[in-house]
MITIVEX-693586 format. One record per atom (N, C-alpha, C): residue in three letters; x, y, z; chain. Coordinates in steps of 0.001 Angstrom, whole numbers, plus 500000, padded with zeros to 6 digits. Layout:
N
res, px, py, pz, chain
ala, X, Y, Z, A
...
% end
This chain:
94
res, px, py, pz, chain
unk, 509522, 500123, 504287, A
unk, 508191, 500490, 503863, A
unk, 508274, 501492, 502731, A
unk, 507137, 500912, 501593, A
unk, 507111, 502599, 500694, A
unk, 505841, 503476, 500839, A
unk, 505894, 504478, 500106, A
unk, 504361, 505289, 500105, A
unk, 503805, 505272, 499055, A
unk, 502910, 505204, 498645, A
unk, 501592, 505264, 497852, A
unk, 500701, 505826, 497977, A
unk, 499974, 506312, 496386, A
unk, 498692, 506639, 496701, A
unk, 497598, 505931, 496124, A
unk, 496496, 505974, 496618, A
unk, 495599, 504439, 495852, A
unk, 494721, 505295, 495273, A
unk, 494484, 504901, 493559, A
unk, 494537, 505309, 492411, A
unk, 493361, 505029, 492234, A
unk, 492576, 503477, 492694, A
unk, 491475, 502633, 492403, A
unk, 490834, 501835, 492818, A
unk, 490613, 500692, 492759, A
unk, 490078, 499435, 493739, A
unk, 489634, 498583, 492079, A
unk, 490155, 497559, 492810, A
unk, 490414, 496073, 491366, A
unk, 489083, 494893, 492343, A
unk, 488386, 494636, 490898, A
unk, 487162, 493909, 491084, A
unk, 487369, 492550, 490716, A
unk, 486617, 491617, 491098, A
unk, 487072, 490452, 490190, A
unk, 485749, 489506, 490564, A
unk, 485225, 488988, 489401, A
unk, 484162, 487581, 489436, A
unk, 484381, 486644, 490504, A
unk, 486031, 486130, 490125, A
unk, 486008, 484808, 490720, A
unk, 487564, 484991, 491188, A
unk, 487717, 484416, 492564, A
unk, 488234, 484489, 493162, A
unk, 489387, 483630, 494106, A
unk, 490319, 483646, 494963, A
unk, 490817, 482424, 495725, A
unk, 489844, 482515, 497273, A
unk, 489360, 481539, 497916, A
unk, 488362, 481331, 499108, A
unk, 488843, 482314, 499727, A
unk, 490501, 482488, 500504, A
unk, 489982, 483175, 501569, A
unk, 490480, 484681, 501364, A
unk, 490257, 485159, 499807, A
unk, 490476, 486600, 499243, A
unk, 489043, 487122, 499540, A
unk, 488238, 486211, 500050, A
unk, 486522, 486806, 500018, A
unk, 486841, 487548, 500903, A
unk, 485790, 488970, 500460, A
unk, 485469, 489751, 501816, A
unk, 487221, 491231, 501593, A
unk, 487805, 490688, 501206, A
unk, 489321, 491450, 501446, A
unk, 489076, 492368, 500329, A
unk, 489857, 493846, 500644, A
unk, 489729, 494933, 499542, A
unk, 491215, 494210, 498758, A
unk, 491231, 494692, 497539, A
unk, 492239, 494933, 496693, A
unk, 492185, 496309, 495628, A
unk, 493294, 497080, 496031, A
unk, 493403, 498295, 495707, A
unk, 494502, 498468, 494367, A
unk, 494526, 499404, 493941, A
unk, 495154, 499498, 492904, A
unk, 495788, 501009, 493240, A
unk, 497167, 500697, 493828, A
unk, 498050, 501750, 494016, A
unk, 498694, 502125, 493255, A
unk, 499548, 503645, 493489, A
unk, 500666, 503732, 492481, A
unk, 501745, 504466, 493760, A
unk, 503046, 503468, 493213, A
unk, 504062, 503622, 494230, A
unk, 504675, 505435, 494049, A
unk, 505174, 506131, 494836, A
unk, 505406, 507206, 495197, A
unk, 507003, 507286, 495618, A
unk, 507916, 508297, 495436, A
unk, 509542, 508638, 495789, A
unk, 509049, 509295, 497123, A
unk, 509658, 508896, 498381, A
unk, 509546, 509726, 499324, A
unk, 509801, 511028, 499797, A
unk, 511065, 511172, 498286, A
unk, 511455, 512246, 498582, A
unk, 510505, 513459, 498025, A
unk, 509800, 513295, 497300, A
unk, 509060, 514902, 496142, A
unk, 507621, 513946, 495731, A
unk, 507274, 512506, 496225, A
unk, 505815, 512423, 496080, A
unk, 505496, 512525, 494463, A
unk, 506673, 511826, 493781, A
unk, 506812, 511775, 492706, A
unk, 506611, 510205, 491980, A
unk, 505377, 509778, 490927, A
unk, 505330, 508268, 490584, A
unk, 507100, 507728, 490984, A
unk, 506941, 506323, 491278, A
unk, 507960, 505460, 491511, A
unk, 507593, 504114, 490481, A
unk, 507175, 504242, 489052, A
unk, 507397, 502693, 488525, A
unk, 505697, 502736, 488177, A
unk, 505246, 501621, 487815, A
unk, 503943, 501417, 487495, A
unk, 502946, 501241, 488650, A
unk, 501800, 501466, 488336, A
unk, 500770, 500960, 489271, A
unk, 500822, 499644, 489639, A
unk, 500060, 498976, 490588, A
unk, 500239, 497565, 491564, A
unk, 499267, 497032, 492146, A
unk, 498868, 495866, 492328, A
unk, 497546, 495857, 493330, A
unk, 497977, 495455, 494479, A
unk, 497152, 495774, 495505, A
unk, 497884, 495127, 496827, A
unk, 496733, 495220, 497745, A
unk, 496776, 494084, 498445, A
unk, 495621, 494154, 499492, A
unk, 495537, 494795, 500762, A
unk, 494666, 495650, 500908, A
unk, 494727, 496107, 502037, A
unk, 494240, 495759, 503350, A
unk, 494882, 496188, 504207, A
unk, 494697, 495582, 505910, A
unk, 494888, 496794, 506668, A
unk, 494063, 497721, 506020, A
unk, 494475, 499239, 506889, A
unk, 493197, 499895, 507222, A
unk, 491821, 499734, 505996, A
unk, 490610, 499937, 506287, A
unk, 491008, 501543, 505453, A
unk, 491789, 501694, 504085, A
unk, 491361, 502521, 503811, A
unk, 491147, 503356, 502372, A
unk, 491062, 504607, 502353, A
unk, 489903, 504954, 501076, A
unk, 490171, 505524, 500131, A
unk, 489604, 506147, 499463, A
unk, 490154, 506288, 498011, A
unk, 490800, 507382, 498104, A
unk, 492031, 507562, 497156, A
unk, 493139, 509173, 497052, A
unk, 494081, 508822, 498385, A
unk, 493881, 508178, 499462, A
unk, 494733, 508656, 500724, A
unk, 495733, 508182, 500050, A
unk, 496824, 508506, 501329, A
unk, 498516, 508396, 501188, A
unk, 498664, 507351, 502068, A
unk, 499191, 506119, 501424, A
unk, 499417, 505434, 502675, A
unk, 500845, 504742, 502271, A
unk, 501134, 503473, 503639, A
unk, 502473, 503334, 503079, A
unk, 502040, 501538, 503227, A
unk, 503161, 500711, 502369, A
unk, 503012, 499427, 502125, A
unk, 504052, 498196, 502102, A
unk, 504071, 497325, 502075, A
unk, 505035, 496246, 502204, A
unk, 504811, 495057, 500726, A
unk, 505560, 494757, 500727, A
unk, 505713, 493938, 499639, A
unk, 506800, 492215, 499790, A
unk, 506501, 491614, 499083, A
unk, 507282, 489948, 499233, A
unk, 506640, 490075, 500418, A
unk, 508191, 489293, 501632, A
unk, 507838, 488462, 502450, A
unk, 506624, 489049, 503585, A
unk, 507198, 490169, 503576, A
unk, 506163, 490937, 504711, A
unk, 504863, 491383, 504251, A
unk, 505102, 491381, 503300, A
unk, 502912, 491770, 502665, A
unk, 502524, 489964, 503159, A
unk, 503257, 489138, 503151, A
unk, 502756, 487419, 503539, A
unk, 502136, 488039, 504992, A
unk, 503241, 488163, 505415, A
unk, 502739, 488105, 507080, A
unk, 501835, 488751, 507538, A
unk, 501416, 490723, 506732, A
unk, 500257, 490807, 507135, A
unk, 499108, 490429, 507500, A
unk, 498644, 489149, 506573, A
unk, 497651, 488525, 506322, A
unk, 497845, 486913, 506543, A
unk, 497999, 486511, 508013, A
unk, 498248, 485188, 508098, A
unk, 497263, 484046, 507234, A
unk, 495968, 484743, 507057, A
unk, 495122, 483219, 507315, A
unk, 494770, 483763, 505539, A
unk, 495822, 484419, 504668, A
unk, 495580, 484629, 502724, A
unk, 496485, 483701, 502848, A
unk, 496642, 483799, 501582, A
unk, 497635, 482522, 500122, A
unk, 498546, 483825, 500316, A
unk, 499838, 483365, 500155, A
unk, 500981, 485071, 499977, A
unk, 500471, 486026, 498974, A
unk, 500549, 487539, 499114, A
unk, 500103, 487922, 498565, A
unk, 501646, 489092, 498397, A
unk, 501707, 489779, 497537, A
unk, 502850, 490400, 496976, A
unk, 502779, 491722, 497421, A
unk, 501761, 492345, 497899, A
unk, 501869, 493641, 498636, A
unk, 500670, 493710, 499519, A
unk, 500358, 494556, 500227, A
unk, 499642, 494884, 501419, A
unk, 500024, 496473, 501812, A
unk, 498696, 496697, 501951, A
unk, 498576, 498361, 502781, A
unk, 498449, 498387, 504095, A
unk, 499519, 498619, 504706, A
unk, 499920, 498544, 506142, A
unk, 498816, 499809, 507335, A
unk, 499028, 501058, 506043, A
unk, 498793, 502357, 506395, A
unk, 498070, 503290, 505971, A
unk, 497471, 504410, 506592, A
unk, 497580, 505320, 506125, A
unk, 498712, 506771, 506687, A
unk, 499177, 507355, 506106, A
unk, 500065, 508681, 506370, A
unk, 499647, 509778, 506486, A
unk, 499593, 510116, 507722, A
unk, 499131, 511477, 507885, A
unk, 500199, 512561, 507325, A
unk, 501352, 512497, 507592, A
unk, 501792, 513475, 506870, A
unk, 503753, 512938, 506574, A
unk, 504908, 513361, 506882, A
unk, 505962, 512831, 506720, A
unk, 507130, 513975, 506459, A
unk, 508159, 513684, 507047, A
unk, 509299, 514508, 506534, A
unk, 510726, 513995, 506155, A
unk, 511205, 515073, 505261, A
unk, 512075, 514269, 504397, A
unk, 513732, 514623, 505079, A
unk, 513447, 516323, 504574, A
unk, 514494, 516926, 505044, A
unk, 515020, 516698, 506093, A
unk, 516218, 517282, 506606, A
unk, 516576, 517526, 508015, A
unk, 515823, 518184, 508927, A
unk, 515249, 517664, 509979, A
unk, 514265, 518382, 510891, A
unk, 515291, 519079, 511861, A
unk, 516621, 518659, 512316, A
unk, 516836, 519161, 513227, A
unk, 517715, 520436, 512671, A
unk, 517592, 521256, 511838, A
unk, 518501, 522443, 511504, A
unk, 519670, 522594, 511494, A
unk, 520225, 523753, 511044, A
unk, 521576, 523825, 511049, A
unk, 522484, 523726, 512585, A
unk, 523738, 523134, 512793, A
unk, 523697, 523106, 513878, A
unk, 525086, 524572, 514316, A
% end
């Protein structure tokens, strides 16, 4: 899984049938380590129910497919949102 933060929401006239009704967001991928851009922005559909600025995390290829059995494959999907995350070593010096 990576993290993201969603930047926007992507509109469109016309559409594939069963994209009706589905958000498509316009993320930008994130380094887990420092929450630092990772590469360009992306669209990806979400299946998480959520809103603008959050942190969430996402899947891409085969597994953004499977989120969404009854879409056409779709190349990413928002799994999540992230409440919070750690990078470092939690368990201290030993």
């Amino acid at each position: 899984m990576k993290c993201a933060r969603i930047i926007g929401r992507v509109f469109s006239t016309r559409q594939y049938k069963t994209l009706e009704g589905k958000r498509l967001l316009l993320i930008q991928p994130l380094r887990w380590e420092d929450g630092r851009p990772s590469g360009d922005p992306i669209v990806a559909a979400d299946a998480a129910g959520t809103g603008s600025s959050e942190f969430v995390y996402w899947v891409a290829s085969r597994e953004a497919a499977v989120a969404f059995p009854d879409l056409p494959p779709v190349d990413a999907a928002i799994l999540g949102i992230i409440e919070g995350h750690q990078v470092k070593d939690f368990r201290g010096a030993a």
